[in-house]
N, C-alpha and C positions, 0 to 999 in steps of 0.2 A: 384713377384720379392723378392729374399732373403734377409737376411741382407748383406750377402758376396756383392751379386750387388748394392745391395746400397750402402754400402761402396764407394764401385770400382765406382762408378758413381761422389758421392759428391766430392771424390778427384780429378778426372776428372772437375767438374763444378769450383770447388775452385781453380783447378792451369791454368784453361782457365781466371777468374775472375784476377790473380795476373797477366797474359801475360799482358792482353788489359791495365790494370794499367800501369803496366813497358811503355807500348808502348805510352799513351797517357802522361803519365811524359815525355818523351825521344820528344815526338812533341814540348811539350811545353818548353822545355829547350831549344832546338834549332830555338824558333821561329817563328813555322811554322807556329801557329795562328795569327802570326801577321799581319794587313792589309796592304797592295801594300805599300803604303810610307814611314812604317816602316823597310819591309826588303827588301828593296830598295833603302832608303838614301833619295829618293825624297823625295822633298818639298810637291810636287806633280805631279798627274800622268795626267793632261788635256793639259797640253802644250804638248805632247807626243804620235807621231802617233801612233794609236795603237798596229803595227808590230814593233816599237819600244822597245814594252815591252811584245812583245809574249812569250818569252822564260821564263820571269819571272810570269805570267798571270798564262801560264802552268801551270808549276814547285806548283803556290801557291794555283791552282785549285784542283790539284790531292793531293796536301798535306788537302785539305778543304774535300775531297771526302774520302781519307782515314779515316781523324780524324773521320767522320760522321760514317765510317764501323766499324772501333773500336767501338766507344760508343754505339751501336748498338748490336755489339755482347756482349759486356758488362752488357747491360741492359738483354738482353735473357737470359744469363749467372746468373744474378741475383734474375732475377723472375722463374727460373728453381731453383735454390735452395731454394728460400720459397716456391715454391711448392712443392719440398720435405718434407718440415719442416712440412708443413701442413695437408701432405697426397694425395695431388691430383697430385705428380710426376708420370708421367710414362701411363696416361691413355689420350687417344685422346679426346680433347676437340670438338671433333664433334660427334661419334660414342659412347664416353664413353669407347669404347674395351681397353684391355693393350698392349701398345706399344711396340713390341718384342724385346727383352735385347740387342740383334744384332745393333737393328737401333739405339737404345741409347747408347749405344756403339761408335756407328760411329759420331751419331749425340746427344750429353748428354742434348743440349736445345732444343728439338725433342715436338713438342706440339700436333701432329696428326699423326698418324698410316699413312702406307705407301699408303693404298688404298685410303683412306681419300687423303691426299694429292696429289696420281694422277689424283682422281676425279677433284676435286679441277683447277688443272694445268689443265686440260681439260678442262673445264667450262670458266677460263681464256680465254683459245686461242680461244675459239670461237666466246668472245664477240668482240663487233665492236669498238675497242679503238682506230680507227684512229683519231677521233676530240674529245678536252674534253666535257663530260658529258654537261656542264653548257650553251656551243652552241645551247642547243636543244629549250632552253626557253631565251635565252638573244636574246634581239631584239636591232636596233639602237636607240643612237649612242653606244651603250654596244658591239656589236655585231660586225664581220668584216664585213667593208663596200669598202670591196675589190669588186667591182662589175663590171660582167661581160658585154664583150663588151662594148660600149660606151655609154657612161650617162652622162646627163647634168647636174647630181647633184654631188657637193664636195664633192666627197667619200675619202676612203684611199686612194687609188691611187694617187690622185691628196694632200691629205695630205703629204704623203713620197715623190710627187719631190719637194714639195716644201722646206720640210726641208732637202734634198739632195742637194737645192742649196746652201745651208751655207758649204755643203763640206760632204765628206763621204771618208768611209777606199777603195774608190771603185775610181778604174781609168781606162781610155781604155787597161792600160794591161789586167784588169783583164775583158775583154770581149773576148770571141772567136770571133766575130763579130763585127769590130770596124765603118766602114764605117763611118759616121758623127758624130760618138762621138772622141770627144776631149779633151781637158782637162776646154775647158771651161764649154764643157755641156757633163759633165762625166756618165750620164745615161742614160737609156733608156726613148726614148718620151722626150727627154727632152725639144724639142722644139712646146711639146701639150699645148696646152689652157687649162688652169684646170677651169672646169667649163664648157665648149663649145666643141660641135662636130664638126660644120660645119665651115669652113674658112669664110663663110658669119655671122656667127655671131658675125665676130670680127669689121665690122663697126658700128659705132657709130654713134647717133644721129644726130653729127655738120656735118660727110658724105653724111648724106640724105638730110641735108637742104641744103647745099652746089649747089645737085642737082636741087631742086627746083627753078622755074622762079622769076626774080627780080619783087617783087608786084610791087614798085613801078614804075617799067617801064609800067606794062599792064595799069597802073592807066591815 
C-alpha cells in the first residue's frame, strides 16, 4: 500500500470517526438513552399493561440497538486507525496476507481478507447454534426443566402457570383455540395439578379414612 492509499484511507477512517460522533451527540440530545419513565413522563411503568406502552418500548429499543451499532462502528473505526499508526493496517489478522485496496476502500475497518472471511462465514453456518453453548454442561435446577410429557416432579411447566395465575400480557384472544380458556384461567392446562399426573392423586388422606369401617362399631 502507498502513501497516496494511505492517505485516502485515514481520511476515510477519520470522517467515519466524526459521523458516528455527530450521531451519538444527536442521540443524546434528544434523549434517546433515557430510561422508559424518563421519556415517558411516567412515574412508572408496572401499573401499565404492557401493550399499553408498546409503541414507546419500541421506539426506545431500536433507539438502544442503534446507539449500540454506532458505538460499535466507532470503536472499529478507532482501533483501524492505531493500526494504522502502528503498522499492522491493511493485513489479515488470520492469514497475515495484505488486504486488497479495493476491499479497504469499500470496507476502511476491514481486519481479514475476503477469503479469510468467507471461510470464516462458512465455518459459522455450519455450526449448530440453535441452543446456547452453556445447555450442554448446565444441569438442574440451572438447566430447563421444561419436561417432556407428564411428570410428577415441579418442573417449569408447572413453575410458569403458576406465576401465570397472578396475571399475564396473554388472554383468550390471544389463542387460536379458545375452548375452555377464559379469562379466569387465561392459559393453557390451566386447570392441571402442578405436581400430579393422575386424577387419583388428588385424594387425600382424610378421603381414604373416611372410607374406612367405624372401629368402633366392630368392637
Amino acid at each position: 500500500m502507498n502513501d497516496y492509499e494511505k492517505n485516502h484511507l485515514r481520511n476515510k477512517l477519520l470522517r467515519e470517526i466524526e459521523y458516528h460522533n455527530n450521531i451519538l451527540s444527536l442521540q443524546r440530545e434528544y434523549g434517546f438513552q433515557n430510561a422508559m419513565k424518563d421519556s415517558t413522563g411516567e412515574l412508572s411503568s408496572y401499573d401499565n399493561h404492557p401493550a399499553d406502552l408498546a409503541s414507546e418500548s419500541f421506539e426506545l429499543d431500536k433507539q438502544f440497538a442503534l446507539n449500540r451499532h454506532q458505538s460499535q462502528k466507532l470503536i472499529e473505526a478507532k482501533e483501524a486507525l492505531a493500526r494504522m499508526d502502528v503498522g499492522d493496517y491493511g493485513f489479515c489478522k488470520f492469514c497475515g496476507k495484505e488486504i486488497d485496496f479495493d476491499r479497504l476502500d469499500a470496507l476502511p475497518t476491514a481486519e481479514e481478507c475476503i477469503d479469510c472471511e468467507e471461510e470464516n462465514r462458512k465455518a459459522f453456518k455450519n455450526k449448530n447454534i440453535s441452543r446456547p453453548v452453556e445447555e450442554d454442561v448446565l444441569k438442574t435446577p440451572f438447566a430447563r426443566t421444561f419436561t417432556a410429557g407428564e411428570n410428577v416432579a415441579y418442573d417449569g411447566e408447572d413453575a410458569w402457570q403458576d406465576v401465570q395465575e397472578y396475571g399475564s400480557s396473554s388472554g383468550p384472544q390471544d389463542f387460536s383455540v379458545n375452548e375452555l380458556i377464559d379469562y379466569n384461567n387465561a392459559w393453557y392446562d390451566s386447570d392441571e395439578n402442578s405436581g400430579r399426573v393422575e386424577d387419583i392423586e388428588n385424594i387425600s388422606n382424610e378421603t381414604y379414612k373416611k372410607q374406612l369401617p367405624d372401629s368402633d362399631k366392630d368392637t
